[in-house]
C-alpha positions in Angstrom: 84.2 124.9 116.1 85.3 121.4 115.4 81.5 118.8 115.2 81.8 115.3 116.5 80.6 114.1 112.8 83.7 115.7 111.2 85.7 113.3 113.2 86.2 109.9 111.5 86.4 106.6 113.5 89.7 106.0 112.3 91.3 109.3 113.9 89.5 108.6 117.0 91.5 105.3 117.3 94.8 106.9 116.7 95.9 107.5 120.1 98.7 109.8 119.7 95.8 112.3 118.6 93.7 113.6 121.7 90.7 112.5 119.9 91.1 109.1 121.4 89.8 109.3 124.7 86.7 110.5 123.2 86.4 108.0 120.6 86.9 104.7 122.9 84.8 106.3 125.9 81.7 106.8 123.3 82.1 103.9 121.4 81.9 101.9 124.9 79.0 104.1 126.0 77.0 102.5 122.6 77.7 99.3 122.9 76.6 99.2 126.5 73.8 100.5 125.6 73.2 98.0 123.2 74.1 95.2 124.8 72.6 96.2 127.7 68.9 95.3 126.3 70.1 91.4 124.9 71.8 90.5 128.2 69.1 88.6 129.5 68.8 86.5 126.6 72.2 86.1 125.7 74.7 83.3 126.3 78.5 83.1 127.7 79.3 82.0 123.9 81.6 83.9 121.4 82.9 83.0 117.8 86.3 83.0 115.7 86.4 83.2 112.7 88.5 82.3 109.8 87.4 84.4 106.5 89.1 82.8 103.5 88.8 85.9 101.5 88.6 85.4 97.6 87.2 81.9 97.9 88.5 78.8 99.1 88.3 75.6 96.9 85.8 72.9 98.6 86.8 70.3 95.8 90.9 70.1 97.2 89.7 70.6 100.9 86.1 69.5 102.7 84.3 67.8 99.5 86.7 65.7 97.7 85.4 64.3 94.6 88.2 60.9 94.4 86.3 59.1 91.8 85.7 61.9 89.4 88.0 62.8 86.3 91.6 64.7 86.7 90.2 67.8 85.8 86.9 67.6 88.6 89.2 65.9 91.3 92.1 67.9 91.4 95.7 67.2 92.3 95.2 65.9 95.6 94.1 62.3 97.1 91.6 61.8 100.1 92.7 60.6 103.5 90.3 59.5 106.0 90.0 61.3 109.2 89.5 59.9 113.1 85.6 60.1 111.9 84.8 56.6 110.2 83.6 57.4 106.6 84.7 60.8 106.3 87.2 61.9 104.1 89.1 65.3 103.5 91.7 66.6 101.1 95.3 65.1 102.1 96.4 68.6 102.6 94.5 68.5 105.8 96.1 66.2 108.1 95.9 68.1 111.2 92.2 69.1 110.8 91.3 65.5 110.2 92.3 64.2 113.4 89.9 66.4 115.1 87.0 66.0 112.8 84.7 64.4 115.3 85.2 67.7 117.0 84.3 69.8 113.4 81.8 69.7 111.1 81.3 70.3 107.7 78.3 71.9 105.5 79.1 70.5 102.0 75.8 72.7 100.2 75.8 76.3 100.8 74.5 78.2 97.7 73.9 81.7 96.7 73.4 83.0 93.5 76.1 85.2 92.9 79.9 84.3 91.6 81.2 88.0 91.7 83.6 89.0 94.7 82.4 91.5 95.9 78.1 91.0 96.3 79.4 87.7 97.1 81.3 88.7 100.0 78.1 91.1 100.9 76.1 87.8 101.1 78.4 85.8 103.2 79.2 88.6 105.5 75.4 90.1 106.3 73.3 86.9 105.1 71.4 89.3 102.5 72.6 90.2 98.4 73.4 93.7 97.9 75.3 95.7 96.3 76.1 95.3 92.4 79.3 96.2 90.6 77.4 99.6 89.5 76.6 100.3 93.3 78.9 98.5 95.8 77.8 100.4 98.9 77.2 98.0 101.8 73.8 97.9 102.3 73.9 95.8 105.8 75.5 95.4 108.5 77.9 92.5 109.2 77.4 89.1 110.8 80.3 90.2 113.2 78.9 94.2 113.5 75.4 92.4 114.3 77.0 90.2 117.6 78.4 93.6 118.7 75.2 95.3 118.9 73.2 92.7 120.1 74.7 91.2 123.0 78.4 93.3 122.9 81.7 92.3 125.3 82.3 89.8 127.3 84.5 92.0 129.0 84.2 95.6 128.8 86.7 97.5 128.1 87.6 94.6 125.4 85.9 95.4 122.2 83.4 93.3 121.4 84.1 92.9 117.5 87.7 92.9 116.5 89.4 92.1 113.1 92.9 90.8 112.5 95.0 92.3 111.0 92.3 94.4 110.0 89.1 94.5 108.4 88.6 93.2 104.6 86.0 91.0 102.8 85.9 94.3 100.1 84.8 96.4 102.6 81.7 94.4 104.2 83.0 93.9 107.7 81.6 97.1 109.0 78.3 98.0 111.0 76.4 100.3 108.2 72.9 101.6 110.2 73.6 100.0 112.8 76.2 102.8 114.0 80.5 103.5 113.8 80.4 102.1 117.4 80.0 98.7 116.1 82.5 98.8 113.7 85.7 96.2 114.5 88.1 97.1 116.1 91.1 96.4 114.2 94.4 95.3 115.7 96.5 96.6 112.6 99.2 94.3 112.6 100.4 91.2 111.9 100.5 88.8 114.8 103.3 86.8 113.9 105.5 90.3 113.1 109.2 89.8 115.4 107.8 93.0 116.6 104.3 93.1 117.2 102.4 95.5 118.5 99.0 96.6 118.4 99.2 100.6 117.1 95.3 101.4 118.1 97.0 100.8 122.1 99.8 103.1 121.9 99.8 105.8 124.3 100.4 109.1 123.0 103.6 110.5 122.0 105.2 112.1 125.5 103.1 109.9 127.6 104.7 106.4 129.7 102.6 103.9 131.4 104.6 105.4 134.4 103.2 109.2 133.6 99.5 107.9 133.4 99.7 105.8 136.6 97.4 108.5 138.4 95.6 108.8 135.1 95.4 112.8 135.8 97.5 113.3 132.6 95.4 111.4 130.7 91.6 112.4 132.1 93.1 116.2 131.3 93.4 115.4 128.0 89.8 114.1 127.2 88.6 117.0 129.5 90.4 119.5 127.1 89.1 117.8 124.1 85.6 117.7 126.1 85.1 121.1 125.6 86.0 121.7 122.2 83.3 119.3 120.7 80.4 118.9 123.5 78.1 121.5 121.4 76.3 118.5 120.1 75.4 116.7 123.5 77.3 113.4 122.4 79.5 113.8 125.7 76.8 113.5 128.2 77.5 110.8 130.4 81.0 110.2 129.6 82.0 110.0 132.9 81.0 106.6 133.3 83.0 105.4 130.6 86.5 107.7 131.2 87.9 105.1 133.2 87.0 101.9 131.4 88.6 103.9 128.0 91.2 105.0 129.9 91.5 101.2 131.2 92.1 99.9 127.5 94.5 102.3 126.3 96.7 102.0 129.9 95.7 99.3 131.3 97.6 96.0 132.3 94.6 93.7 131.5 93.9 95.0 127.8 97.8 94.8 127.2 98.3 91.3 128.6 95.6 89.5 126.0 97.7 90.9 123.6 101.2 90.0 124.4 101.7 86.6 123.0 105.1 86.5 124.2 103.7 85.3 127.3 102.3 82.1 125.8 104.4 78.9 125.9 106.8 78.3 123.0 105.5 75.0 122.4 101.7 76.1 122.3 102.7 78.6 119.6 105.0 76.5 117.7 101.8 74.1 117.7 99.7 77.0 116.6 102.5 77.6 114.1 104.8 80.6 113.3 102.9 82.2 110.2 100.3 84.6 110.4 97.7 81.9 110.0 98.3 80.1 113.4 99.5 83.5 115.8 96.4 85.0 114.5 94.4 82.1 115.4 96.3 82.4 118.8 96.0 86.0 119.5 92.2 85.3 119.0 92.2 82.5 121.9 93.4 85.4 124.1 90.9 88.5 122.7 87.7 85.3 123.5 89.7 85.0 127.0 89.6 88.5 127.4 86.3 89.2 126.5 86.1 89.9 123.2 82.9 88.3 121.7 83.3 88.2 117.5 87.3 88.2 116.5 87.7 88.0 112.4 90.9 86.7 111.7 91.2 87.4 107.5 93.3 85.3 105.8 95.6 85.7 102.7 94.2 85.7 99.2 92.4 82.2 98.1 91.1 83.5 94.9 93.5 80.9 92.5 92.6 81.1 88.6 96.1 80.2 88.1 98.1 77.0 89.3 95.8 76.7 91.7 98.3 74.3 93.7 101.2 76.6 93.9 98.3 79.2 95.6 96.6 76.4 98.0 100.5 74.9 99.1 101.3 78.2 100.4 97.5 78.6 102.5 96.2 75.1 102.7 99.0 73.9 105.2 99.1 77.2 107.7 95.7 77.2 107.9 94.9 73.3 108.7 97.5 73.4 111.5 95.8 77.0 112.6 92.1 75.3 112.6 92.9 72.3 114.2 95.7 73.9 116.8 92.3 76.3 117.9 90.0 73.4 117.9 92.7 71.5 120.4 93.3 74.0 122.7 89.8 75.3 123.5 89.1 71.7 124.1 92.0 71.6 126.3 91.1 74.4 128.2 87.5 73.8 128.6 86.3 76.6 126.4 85.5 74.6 123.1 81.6 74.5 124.0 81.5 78.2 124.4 83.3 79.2 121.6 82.2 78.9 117.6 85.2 78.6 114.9 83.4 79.3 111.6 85.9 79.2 108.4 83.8 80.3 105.4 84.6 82.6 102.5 82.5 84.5 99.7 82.3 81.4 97.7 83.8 78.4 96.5 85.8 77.3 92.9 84.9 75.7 90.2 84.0 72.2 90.0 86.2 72.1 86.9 89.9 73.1 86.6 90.1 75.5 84.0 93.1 75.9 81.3 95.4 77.8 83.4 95.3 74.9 86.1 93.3 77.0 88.6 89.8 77.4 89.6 87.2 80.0 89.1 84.6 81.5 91.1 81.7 79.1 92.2 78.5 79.9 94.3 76.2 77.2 93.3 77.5 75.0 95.9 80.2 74.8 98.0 81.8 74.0 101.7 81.7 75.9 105.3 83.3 74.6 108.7 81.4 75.1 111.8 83.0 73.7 115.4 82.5 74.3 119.0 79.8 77.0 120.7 77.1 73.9 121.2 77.4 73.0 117.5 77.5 69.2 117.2 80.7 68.0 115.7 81.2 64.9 113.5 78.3 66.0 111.4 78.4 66.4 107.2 75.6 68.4 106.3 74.2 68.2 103.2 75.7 67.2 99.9 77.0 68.4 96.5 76.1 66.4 93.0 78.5 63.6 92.2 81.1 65.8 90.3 80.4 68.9 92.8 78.6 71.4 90.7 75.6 71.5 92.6 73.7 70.9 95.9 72.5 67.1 95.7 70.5 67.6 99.1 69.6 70.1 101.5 70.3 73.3 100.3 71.8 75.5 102.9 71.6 79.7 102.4 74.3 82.0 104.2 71.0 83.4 106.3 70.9 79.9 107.5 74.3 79.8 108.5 74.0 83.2 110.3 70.8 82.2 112.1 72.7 79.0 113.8 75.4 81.2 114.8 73.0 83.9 116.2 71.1 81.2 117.9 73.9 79.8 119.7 75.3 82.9 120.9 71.8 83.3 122.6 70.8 86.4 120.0 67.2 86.7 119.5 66.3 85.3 116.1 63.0 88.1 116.1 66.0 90.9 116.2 65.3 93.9 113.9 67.4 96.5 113.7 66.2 100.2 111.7 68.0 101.1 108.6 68.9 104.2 107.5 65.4 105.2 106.4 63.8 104.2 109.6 63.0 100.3 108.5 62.9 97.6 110.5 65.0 94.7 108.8 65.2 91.1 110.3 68.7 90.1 111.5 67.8 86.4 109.3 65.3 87.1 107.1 64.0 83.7 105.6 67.2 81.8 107.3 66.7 79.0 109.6 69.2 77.4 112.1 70.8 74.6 110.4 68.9 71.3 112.8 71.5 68.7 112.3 74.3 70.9 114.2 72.1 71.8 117.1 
């Protein structure tokens, strides 16, 4: 007889395989119950994220080093921005004239220049795993939101991914259960054809055939019986119709469908993945949808650096700034954190293939809307950028201002695997000059 356990999360979320009824329906039932003990303590607020996977260079974006030597500044000159004495990179136009709306922590350090445990640290505030033993050994930042304080909207996820998860593997839940896990949309936004293939009915089935939802329901019941000798279906009743709801339903289809935004908004967002991904992520928060990752092309540039940053820098200021615009615009900027962080930064020092290495000692974050103040530089790096000059700022630190403004607890403990209680923050503190 086929056991729940033997069925993974990712052939529940196929739909054409009957397994999916079951899989949505249960992972709904777990994250209301999980959310269901946070609600009175948590906020309206949700988070978008930008995860510059492989390590973005702070020196030729937010910390621009003008009067140090060629090899320390870089190939790019400083502009000013519509915040008096603030300068970025000139490859960031469009994000400096909304920089009163963004800040900017210029000293986050870790102690780890390796991609992986770096992305470990960045993703769940704690170090990890090793080259020897890469495991994830906690749960995500994003994983973290969906257990704590879950949708918005049910039956929008709560945690989704775009196009799908990444950051070597550190996106997930761990101990704190599969039904946290993102849900990934699995395709690129800005595809001519874009769908999202974890929403497609299954094969014989029509919107049209499941408008009584009696083909559907017979399905899950059938499927109900095969694997119920655990228990794990009790009370699935409930949740039949809200499951049902997101693989049928008009709503979870519509915040989707970016055809039906104006040409002009998207064409401001821009046509790459960068900006329809930023987009799409407007609509999921809109939906319900409380932590979307959108994960970015490749930043990690040992070699000609500036071929690598003129093919990202540009989509991604225009994607940044675009978002920051239009939550203003729609009133939604206060209740909604864009975060753009990586696993690191680059070396202070170009090195002889005219790129940058890996760099942890200090380097740059973005932090905007949710209740975060904006117009603020945090901190500072030494005069040539290879160290923090002044206040020191961990990635538990950045995870507890986040957590605090999205009204999550920062006493949270969750059990590990052995039964444990670990702190959501350990030793972090919100970051004071952005509350």
């Amino acid at each position: 007889m086929l056991r729940l356990q033997r069925v993974t999360r990712r052939s529940l979320l196929q739909i054409g395989a009957p397994a999916l009824g079951l899989g949505i329906a249960d992972l709904l039932r777990l994250e209301s119950q999980a959310a269901e003990t946070s609600k009175s303590s948590a906020s309206g607020k949700s988070i978008i994220v930008f995860w510059t996977d492989g390590g973005i260079s702070q020196q030729d974006t937010y910390d621009v080093k003008p009067e140090a030597p060629a090899e320390y500044r870089g190939m790019y000159q400083p502009i000013g921005t519509n915040l008096p004495g603030v300068q970025l990179s000139e490859k960031l136009p469009c994000q400096a004239r909304v920089m009163d709306r963004v800040s900017i922590v210029r000293s986050v350090h870790h102690e780890n220049g390796i991609h992986a445990p770096s992305a470990h640290w960045m993703q769940t505030g704690y170090f990890g795993p090793t080259l020897a033993r890469n495991a994830a050994q906690k749960p995500s930042f994003g994983a973290v939101i969906s257990r704590s304080i879950g949708s918005r909207q049910p039956p929008m996820p709560a945690y989704v991914t775009i196009p799908k998860s990444e950051a070597f593997g550190y996106q997930g839940a761990v101990y704190l259960g599969k039904a946290y896990n993102p849900f990934e949309v699995g395709a690129d936004p800005n595809g001519k054809d874009f769908k999202v293939p974890n929403l497609s009915l299954p094969n014989g089935l029509t919107a049209k055939s499941v408008d009584s939802r009696r083909a559907l329901l017979k399905t899950f019941d059938t499927f109900r019986r095969d694997v119920d000798d655990n228990g794990v279906m009790e009370g699935l009743d409930t949740f039949k119709k809200q499951a049902l709801e997101m693989v049928a339903g008009d709503r979870m289809r519509a915040a989707f469908d970016l055809s039906s935004e104006d040409d002009k908004l998207r064409d401001q967002y821009g046509r790459h993945r960068y900006g329809q991904s930023a987009l799409l992520a407007r609509r999921l928060i809109e939906a319900g949808a409380r932590c979307v990752n959108i994960n970015t092309g490749n930043w990690d540039h040992h070699n000609d650096i500036a071929k690598g940053l003129e093919d990202h820098l540009p989509p991604l200021d225009r994607a940044i700034a675009a978002l920051v615009e239009d939550l203003s615009a729609r009133g939604m900027l206060d209740d909604v954190i864009v975060y753009c962080v990586g696993e690191f930064g680059r070396t202070p020092r170009m090195n002889g293939h005219a790129g940058r290495d890996h760099w942890s000692d200090c380097f740059s974050v973005l932090l905007a809307g949710g209740g975060i103040r904006g117009g603020r530089i945090v901190g500072a790096s030494e005069k040539w950028g290879g160290g923090v000059q002044e206040r020191l700022v961990t990635p538990l630190d950045l995870l507890a201002t986040i957590y605090h403004q999205l009204g999550i607890p920062l006493d949270t403990h969750y059990e590990d695997a052995s039964g444990r209680p670990i702190s959501i923050i350990g030793s972090g503190q919100p970051i004071q000059e952005l509350l």
